[in-house]
C-alpha positions as CSV (number, residue, x, y, z in Angstrom):
1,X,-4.8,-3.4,17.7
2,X,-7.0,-6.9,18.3
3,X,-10.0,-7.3,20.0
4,X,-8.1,-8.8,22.7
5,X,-5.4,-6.4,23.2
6,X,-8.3,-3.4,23.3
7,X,-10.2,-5.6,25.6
8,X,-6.6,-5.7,27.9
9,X,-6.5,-2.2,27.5
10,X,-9.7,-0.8,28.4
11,X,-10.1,1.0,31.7
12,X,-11.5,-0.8,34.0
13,X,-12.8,-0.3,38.0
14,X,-10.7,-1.4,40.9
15,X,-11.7,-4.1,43.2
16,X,-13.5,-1.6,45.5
17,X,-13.4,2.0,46.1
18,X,-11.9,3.5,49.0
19,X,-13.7,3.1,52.1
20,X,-16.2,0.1,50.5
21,X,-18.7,-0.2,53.4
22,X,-19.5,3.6,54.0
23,X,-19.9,4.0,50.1
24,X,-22.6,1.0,49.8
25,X,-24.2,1.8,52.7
26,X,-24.8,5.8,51.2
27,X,-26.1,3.8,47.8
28,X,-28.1,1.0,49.5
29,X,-29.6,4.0,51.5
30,X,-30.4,5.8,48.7
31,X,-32.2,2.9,47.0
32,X,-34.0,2.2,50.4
33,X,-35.3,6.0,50.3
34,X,-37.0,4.9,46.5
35,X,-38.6,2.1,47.7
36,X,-39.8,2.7,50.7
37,X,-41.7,5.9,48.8
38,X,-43.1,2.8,46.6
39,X,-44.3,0.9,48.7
40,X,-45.7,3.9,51.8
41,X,-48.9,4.2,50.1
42,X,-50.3,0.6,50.1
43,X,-50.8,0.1,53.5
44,X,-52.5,3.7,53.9
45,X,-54.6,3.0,50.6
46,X,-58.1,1.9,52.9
47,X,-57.5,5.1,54.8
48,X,-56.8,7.5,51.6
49,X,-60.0,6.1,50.4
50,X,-62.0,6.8,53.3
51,X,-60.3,10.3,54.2
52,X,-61.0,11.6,50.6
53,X,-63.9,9.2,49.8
54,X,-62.5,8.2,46.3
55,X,-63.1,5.4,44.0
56,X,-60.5,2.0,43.2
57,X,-59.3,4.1,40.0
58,X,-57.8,6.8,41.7
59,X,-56.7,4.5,45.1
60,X,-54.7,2.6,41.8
61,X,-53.2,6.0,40.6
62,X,-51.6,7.2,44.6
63,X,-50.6,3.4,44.3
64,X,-48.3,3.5,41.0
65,X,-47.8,7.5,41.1
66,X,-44.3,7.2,43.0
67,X,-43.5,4.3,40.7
68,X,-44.9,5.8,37.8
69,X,-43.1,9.2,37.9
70,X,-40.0,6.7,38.6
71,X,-40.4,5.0,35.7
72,X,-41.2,7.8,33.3
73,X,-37.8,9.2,34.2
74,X,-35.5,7.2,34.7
75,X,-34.2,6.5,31.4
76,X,-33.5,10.0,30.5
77,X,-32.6,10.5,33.6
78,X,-29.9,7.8,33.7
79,X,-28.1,9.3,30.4
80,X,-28.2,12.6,32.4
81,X,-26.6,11.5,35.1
82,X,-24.0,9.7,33.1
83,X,-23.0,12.9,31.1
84,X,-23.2,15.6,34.0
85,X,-22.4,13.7,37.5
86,X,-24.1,10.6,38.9
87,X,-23.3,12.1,42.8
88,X,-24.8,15.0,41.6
89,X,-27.8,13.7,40.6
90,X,-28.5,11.6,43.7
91,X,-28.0,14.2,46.0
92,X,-30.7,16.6,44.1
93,X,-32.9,13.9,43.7
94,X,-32.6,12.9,47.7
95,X,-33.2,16.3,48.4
96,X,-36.3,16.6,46.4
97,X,-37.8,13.4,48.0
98,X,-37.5,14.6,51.8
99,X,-39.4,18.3,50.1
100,X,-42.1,16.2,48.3
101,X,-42.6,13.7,51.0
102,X,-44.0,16.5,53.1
103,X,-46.4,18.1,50.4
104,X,-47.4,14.2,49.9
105,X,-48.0,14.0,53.5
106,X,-50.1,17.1,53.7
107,X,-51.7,17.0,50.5
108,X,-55.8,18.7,50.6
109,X,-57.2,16.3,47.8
110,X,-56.7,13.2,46.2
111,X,-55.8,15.1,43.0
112,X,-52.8,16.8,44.9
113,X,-51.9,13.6,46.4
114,X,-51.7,12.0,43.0
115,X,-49.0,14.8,41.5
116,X,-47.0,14.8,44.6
117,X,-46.5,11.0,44.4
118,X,-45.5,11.2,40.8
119,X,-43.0,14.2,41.3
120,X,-41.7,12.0,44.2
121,X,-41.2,9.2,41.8
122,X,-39.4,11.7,39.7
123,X,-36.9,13.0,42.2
124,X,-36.5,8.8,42.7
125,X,-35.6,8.7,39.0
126,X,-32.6,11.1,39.9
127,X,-30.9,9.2,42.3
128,X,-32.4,5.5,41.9
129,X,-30.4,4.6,38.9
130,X,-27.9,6.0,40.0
131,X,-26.7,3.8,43.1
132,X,-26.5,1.0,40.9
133,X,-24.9,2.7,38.0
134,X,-22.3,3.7,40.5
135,X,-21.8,0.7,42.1
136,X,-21.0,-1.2,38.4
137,X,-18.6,1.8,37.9
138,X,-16.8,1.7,41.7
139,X,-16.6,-1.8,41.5
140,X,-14.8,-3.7,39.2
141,X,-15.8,-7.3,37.8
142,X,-15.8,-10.5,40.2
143,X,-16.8,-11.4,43.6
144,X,-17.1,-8.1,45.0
145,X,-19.3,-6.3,42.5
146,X,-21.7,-9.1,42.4
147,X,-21.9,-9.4,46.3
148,X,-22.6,-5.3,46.4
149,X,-25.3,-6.1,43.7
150,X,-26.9,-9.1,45.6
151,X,-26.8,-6.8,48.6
152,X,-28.6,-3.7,46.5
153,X,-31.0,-6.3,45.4
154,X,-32.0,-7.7,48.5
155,X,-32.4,-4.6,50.3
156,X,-33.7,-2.1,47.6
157,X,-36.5,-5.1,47.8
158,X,-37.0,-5.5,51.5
159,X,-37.2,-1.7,51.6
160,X,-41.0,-2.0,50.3
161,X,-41.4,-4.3,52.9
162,X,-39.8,-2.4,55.5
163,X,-42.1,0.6,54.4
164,X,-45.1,-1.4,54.9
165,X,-44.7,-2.6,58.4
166,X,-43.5,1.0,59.3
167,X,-46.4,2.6,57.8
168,X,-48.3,0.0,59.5
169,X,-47.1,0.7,63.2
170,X,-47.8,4.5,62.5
171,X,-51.1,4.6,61.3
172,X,-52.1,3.1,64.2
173,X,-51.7,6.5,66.2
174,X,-51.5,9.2,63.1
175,X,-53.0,9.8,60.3
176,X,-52.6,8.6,56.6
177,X,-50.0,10.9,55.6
178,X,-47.8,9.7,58.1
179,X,-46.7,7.2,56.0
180,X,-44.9,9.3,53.7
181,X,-42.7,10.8,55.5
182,X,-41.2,7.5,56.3
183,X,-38.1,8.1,53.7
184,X,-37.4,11.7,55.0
185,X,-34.7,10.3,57.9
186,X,-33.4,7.8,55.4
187,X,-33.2,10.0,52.7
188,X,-31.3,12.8,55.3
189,X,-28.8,10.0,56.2
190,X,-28.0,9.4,52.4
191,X,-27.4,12.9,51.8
192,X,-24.8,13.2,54.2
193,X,-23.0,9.7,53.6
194,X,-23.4,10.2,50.0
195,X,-21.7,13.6,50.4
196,X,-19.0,12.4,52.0
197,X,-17.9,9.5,51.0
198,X,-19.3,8.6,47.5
199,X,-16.4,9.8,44.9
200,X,-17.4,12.5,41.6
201,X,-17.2,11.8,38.5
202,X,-16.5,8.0,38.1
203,X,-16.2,6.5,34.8
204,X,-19.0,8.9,33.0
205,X,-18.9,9.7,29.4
206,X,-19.0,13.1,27.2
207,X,-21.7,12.2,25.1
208,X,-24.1,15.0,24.3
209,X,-27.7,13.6,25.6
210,X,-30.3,12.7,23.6
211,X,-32.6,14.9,24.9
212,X,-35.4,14.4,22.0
213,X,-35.4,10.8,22.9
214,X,-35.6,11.3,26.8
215,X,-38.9,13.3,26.4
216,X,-40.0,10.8,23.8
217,X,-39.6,8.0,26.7
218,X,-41.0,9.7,28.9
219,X,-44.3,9.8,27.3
220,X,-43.7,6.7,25.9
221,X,-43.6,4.8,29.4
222,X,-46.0,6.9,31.0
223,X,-48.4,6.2,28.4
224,X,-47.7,2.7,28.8
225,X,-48.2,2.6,32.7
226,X,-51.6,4.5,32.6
227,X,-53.2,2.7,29.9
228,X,-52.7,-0.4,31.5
229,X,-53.9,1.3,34.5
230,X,-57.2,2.4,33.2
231,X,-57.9,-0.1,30.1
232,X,-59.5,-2.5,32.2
233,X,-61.7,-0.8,34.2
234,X,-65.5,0.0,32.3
235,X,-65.5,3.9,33.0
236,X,-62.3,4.2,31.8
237,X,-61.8,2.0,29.2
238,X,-61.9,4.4,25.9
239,X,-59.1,6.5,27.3
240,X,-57.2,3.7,28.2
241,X,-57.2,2.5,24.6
242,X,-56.2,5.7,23.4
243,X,-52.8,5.6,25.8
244,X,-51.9,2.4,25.0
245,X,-52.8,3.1,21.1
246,X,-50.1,6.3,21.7
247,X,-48.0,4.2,23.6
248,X,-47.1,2.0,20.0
249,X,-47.1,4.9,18.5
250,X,-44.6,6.4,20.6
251,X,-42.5,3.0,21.2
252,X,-42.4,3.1,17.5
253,X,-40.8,6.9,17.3
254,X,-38.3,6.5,20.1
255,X,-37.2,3.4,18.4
256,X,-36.1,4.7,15.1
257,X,-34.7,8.4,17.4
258,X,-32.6,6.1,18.8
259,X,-31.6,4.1,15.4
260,X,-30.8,7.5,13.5
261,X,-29.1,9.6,16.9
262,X,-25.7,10.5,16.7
263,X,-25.7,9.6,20.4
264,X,-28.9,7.7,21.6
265,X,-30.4,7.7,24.8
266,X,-31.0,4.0,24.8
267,X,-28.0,1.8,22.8
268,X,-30.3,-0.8,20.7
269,X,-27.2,-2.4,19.8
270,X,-26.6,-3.4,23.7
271,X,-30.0,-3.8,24.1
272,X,-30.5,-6.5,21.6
273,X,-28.0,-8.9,23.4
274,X,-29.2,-11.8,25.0
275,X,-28.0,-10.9,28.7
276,X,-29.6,-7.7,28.5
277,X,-32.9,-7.8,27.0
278,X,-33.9,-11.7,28.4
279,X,-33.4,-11.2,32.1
280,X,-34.4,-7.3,32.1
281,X,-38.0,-9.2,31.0
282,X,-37.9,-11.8,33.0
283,X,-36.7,-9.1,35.8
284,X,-40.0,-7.0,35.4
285,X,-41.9,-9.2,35.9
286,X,-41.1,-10.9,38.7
287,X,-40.3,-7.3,41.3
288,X,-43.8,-6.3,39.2
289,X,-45.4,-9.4,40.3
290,X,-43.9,-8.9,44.0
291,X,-45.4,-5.3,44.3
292,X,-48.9,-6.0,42.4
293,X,-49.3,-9.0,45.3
294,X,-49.1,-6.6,48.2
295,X,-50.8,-3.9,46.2
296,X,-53.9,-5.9,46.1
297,X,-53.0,-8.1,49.2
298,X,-53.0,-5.0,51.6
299,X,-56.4,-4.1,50.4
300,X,-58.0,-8.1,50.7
301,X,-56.1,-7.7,54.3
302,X,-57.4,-5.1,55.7
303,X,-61.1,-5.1,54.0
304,X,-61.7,-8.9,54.3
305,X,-59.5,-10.2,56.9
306,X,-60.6,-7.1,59.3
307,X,-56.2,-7.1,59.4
308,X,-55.2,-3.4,60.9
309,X,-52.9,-1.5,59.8
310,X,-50.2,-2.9,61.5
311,X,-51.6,-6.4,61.9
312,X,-51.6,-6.2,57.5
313,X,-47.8,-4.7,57.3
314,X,-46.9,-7.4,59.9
315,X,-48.2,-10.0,57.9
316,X,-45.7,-9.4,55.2
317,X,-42.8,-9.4,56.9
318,X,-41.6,-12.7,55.9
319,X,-41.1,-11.4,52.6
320,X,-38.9,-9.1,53.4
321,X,-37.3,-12.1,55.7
322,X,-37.1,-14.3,52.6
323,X,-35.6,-11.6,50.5
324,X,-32.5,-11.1,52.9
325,X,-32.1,-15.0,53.6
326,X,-31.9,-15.8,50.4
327,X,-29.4,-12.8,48.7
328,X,-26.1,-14.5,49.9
329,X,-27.3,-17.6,48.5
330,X,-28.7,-16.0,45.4
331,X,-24.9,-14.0,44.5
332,X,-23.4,-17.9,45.1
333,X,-25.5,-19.5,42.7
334,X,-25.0,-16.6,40.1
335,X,-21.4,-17.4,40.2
336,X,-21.4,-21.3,40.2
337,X,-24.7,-22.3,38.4
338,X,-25.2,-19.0,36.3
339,X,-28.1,-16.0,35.6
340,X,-30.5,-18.9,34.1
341,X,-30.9,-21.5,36.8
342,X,-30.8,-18.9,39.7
343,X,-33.8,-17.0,38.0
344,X,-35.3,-19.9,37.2
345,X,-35.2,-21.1,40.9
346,X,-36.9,-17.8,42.0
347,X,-39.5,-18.5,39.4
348,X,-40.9,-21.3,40.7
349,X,-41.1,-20.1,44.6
350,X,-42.9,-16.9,43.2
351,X,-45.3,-19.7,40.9
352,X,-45.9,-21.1,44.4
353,X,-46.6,-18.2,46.2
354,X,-49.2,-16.8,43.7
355,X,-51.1,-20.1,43.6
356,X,-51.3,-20.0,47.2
357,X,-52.8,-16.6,47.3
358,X,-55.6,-18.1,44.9
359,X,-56.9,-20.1,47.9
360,X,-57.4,-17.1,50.1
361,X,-60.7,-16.2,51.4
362,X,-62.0,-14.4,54.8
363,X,-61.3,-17.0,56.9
364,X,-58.1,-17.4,55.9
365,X,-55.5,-17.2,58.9
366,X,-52.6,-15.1,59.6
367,X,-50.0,-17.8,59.1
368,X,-51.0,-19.1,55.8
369,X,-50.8,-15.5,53.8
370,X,-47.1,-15.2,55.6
371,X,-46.3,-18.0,54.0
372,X,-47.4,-16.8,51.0
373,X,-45.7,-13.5,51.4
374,X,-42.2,-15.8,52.0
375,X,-42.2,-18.0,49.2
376,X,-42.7,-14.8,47.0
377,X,-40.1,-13.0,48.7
378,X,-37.7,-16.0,48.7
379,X,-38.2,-16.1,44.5
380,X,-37.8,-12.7,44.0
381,X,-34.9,-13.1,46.3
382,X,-33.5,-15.5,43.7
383,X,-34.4,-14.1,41.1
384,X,-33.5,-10.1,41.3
385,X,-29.8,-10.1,41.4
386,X,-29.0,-12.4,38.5
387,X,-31.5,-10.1,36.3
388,X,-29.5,-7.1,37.6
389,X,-25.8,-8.8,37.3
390,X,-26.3,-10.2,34.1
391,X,-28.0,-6.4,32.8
392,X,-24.9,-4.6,34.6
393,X,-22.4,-7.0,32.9
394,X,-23.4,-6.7,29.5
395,X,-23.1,-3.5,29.2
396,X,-19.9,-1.2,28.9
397,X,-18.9,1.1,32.1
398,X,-19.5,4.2,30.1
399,X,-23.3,3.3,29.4
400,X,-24.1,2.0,32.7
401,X,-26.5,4.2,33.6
402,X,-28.3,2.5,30.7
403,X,-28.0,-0.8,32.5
404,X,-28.8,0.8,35.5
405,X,-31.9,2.5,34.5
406,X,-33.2,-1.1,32.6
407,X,-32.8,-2.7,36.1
408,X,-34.6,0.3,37.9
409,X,-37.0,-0.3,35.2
410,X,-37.4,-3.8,36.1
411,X,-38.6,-2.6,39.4
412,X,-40.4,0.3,38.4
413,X,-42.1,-0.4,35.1
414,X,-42.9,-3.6,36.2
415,X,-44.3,-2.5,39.7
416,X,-46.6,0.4,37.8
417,X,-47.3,-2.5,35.1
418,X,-48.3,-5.2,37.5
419,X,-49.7,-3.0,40.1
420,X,-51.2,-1.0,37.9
421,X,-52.9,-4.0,35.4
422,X,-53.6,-6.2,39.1
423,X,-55.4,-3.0,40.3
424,X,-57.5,-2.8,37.5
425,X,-58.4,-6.5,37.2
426,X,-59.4,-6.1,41.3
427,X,-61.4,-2.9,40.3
428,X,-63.3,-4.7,37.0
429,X,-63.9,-7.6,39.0
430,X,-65.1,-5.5,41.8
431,X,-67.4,-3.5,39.6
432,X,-68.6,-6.3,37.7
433,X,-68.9,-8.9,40.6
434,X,-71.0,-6.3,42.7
435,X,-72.9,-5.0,39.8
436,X,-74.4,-8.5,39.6
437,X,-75.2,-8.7,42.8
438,X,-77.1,-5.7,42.3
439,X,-79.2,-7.0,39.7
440,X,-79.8,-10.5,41.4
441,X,-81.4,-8.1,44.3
442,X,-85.1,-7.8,45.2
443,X,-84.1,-4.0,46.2
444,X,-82.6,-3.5,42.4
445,X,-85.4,-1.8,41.0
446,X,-85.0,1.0,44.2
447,X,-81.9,1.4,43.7
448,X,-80.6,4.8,41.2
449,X,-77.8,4.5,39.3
450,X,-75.7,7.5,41.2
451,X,-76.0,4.8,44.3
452,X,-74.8,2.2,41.9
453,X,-72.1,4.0,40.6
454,X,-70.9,4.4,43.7
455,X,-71.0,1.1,45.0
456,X,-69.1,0.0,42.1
457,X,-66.9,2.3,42.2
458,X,-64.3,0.8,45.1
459,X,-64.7,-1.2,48.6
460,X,-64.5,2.5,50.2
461,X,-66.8,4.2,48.2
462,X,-69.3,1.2,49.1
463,X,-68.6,1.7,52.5
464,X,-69.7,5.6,52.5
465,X,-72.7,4.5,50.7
466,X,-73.7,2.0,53.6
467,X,-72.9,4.7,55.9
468,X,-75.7,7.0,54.6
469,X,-78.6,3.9,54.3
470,X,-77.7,2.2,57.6
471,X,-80.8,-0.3,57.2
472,X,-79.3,-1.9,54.4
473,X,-75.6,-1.4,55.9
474,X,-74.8,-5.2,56.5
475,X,-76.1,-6.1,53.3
476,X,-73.5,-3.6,51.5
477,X,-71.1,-4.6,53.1
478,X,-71.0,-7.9,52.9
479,X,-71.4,-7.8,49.2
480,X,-68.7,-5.1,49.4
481,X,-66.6,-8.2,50.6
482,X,-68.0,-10.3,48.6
483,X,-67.1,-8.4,45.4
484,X,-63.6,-7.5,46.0
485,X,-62.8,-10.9,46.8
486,X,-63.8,-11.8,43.5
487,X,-61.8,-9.3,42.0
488,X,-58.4,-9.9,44.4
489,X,-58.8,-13.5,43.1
490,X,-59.1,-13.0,39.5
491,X,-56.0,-10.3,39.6
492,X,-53.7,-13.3,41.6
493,X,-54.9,-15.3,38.6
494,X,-53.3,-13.0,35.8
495,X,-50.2,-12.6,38.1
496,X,-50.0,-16.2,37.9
497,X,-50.1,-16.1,34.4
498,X,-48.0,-13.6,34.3
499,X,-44.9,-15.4,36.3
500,X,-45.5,-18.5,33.9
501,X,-44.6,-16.3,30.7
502,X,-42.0,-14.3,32.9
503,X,-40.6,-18.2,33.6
504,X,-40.8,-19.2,29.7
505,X,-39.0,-16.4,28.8
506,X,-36.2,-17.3,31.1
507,X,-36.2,-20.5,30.4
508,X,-36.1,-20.0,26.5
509,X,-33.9,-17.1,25.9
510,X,-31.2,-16.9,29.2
511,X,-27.9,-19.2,28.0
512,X,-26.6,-21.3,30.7
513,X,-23.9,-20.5,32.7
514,X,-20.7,-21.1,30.1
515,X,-22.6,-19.5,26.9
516,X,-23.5,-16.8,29.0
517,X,-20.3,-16.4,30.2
518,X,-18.6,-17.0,26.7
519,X,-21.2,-13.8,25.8
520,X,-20.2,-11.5,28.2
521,X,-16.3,-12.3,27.3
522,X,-17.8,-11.3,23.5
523,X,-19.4,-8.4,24.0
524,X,-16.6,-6.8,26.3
525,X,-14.5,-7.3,23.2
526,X,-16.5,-5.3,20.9
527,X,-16.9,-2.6,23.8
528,X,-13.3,-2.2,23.9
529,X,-12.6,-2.4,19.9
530,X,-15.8,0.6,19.5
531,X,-14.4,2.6,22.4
């Protein structure tokens, strides 16, 4: 048999599945459930520091718990879910979000609020990758799958946004665990549509899982995540070098597991192709650009601008605006000008956006950080479905909850990253900004280095501090402000290095529309000749 005849005669997905707009609605709901959990804790983040009195290092770890805990899992999880039931899997993992949300919500100690976000990101990494996995396998190639993509995109997206502005509104009248419980209607509604409507065992494969490699990654990325987290910061630098050194260590072991398995978790030979491993990079870090912004732009918002809650969440709504606009647009342009100029287009708004943000200070009004918030939400807009499409496209049906999991990643590794490396550039230049301050100060020879420690420790901490010497309480606090201006400034800067480099790779390494096209035709080909 040719290549061609195998290709003819591989299975592939009808058009749609029975029922089409009950079944994306219980997988778009699903993925709004994820995100949402994401994004809950920035806008609470002033008042989880002022409830538990913590420092900017462990405000950084409620951040990127959830999408921490996500990203640890979800590539094991993904090769689970292909071998034993992707329904399955999202309905335990919905489940397990509305349980956790509650011991997040009610948690006694930063500590516990810390593990119960990453178990929530967890019970994410069961049915995250999976809506998309199941979409690829439901839907069959054309128009319709890449519409049902731009669609998962846009609103997987919006969904941090939509978390924001809802945690917003209730923390004006309740208290900071309010916010995550936010998911626990949505995540209710996708148990029941999911159950219903979403068919079994669609298109999954009898593989035996690698389950030496799936531990392996899951150390491997959570090592990865935290030591960027905590390499940048001066109290934790050591053990931050000592993840990161295991991180190579590890990337290095699950590499060759997955060269020498009989069945790998992670296919190297699919991931090596142009259309997957290019835009899943470019991918990561542009959604990890989008979620480090509002990480670290809640915080200038609220502590700078004097925003409230709600005022801060309402002030990023045009993102969320921009991300909707734009999806329709963005699945066109996939299809008539290809993954590369579409990406490419979302680039440059993002660019945009982050050079804006390096012009904000506290007197900065409300209209120009919307517009900032827009022009990144427009480019990640853009730029999220071609990164997913051209992921989902390269890879056969039988492995997509490998290309699933790679585009969760994109979202989830590179919000931890991003969040995780801007938080610790705002918390180094905080620390360092303020500790200057200190010694430029006629008190600094009165001052003990407990109380020093604590003012450099976060904007909240410096707060409690100013609290207990009131005489000297407008002087901390304006070089409170001062400080963590300094160090929202010069994390906007990295991101903005980060989006050129994200850009280049694009740029360099995406083909254009009728190579990439003339790829995909390829690789389906030798899918059909292996299987």
């Amino acid at each position: 048999m040719t290549d061609d005849d195998a290709a003819v005669s591989a299975p592939t997905a009808p058009a749609a599945p029975p029922r089409p707009k009950l079944v994306l609605t219980a997988l778009i709901l699903g993925a709004l459930v994820c995100n949402i959990n994401l994004a809950a804790a920035n806008i609470a983040l002033p008042d989880i520091g002022d409830a538990f009195g913590t420092g900017q290092t462990a405000l950084n770890l409620v951040a990127v718990g959830c999408s921490l805990g996500l990203a640890m899992s979800v590539l094991y999880l993904g090769a689970v879910a292909d071998r034993y039931g992707r329904k399955q899997l999202l309905l335990i993992g919905l489940a397990f979000t509305v349980v956790l949300s509650f011991v997040a919500a009610f948690a006694s100690s930063v500590e516990m609020l810390v593990v119960a976000r990453i178990l929530t990101g967890i019970a994410a990494g069961m049915a995250y990758p999976v809506t998309l996995s199941l979409i690829t396998a439901l839907w069959g190639p054309g128009k319709q799958r890449t519409v049902a993509i731009a669609l998962w995109s846009a609103v997987s997206a919006t969904a941090t946004v939509v978390g924001s502005v809802l945690a917003g509104i209730l923390l004006l009248w309740l208290w900071w665990g309010a916010a995550f419980l936010l998911a626990v209607p949505f995540a209710m509604a996708a148990v029941i549509l999911a159950w219903l409507f979403v068919p079994s065992h669609v298109a999954e494969n009898d593989d035996k899982v690698d389950h030496l490699g799936g531990v392996i990654s899951v150390f491997m990325i959570g090592s990865i995540v935290l030591g960027l987290s905590t390499v940048f910061v001066p109290t934790t630098r050591t053990f931050g070098v000592i993840l990161l050194i295991s991180a190579a260590v590890l990337i290095a072991l699950f590499a060759w597991r997955q060269l020498t398995a009989r069945s790998p978790l992670y296919d190297l030979k699919v991931a090596r192709r142009r259309t997957f491993w290019a835009p899943a990079a470019a991918g990561l870090i542009v959604f990890g650009s989008l979620m480090g912004a509002m990480f670290v732009g809640q915080q200038f918002q609220q502590n700078i601008l004097g925003y409230s809650t709600l005022e801060a969440s309402l002030s990023i709504v045009p993102a969320g605006v921009g991300l909707l606009l734009v999806a329709p647009q963005s699945a066109r342009l996939v299809l008539t000008r290809g993954s590369r100029f579409t990406m490419m287009l979302g680039y440059g708004f993002v660019l945009v956006g982050f050079v804006t943000m390096l012009f904000w200070n506290e007197t900065t009004p409300f209209w120009y950080v919307s517009i900032a918030y827009l022009v990144i939400g427009i480019g990640a807009g853009f730029a999220m479905t071609p990164a997913s499409r051209a992921i989902t496209e390269s890879t056969p049906v039988r492995r997509i909850g490998m290309a699933s999991a790679t585009a969760d990643l994109q979202r989830d590794l590179g919000g931890s990253v991003m969040q995780g490396v801007l938080g610790a550039i705002l918390a180094a230049g905080f620390a360092h900004a303020f500790g200057k301050l200190i010694s430029e100060s006629s008190e600094a020879s009165s001052i003990s280095d407990q109380v020093t420690a604590a003012l450099q420790a976060s904007y909240a901490s410096a707060v409690h501090v100013a609290d207990q010497y009131p005489q000297y309480k407008d002087q901390i606090i304006q070089a409170a402000q001062q400080s963590l201006m300094t160090g929202a400034i010069a994390a906007y800067a990295v991101g903005a290095v980060a989006i050129t480099l994200g850009a280049a790779v694009a740029w360099f390494f995406l083909p254009g529309k009728s190579s990439e096209l003339e790829l995909i035709a390829s690789y389906e080909r030798a899918d059909a000749a292996r299987a």
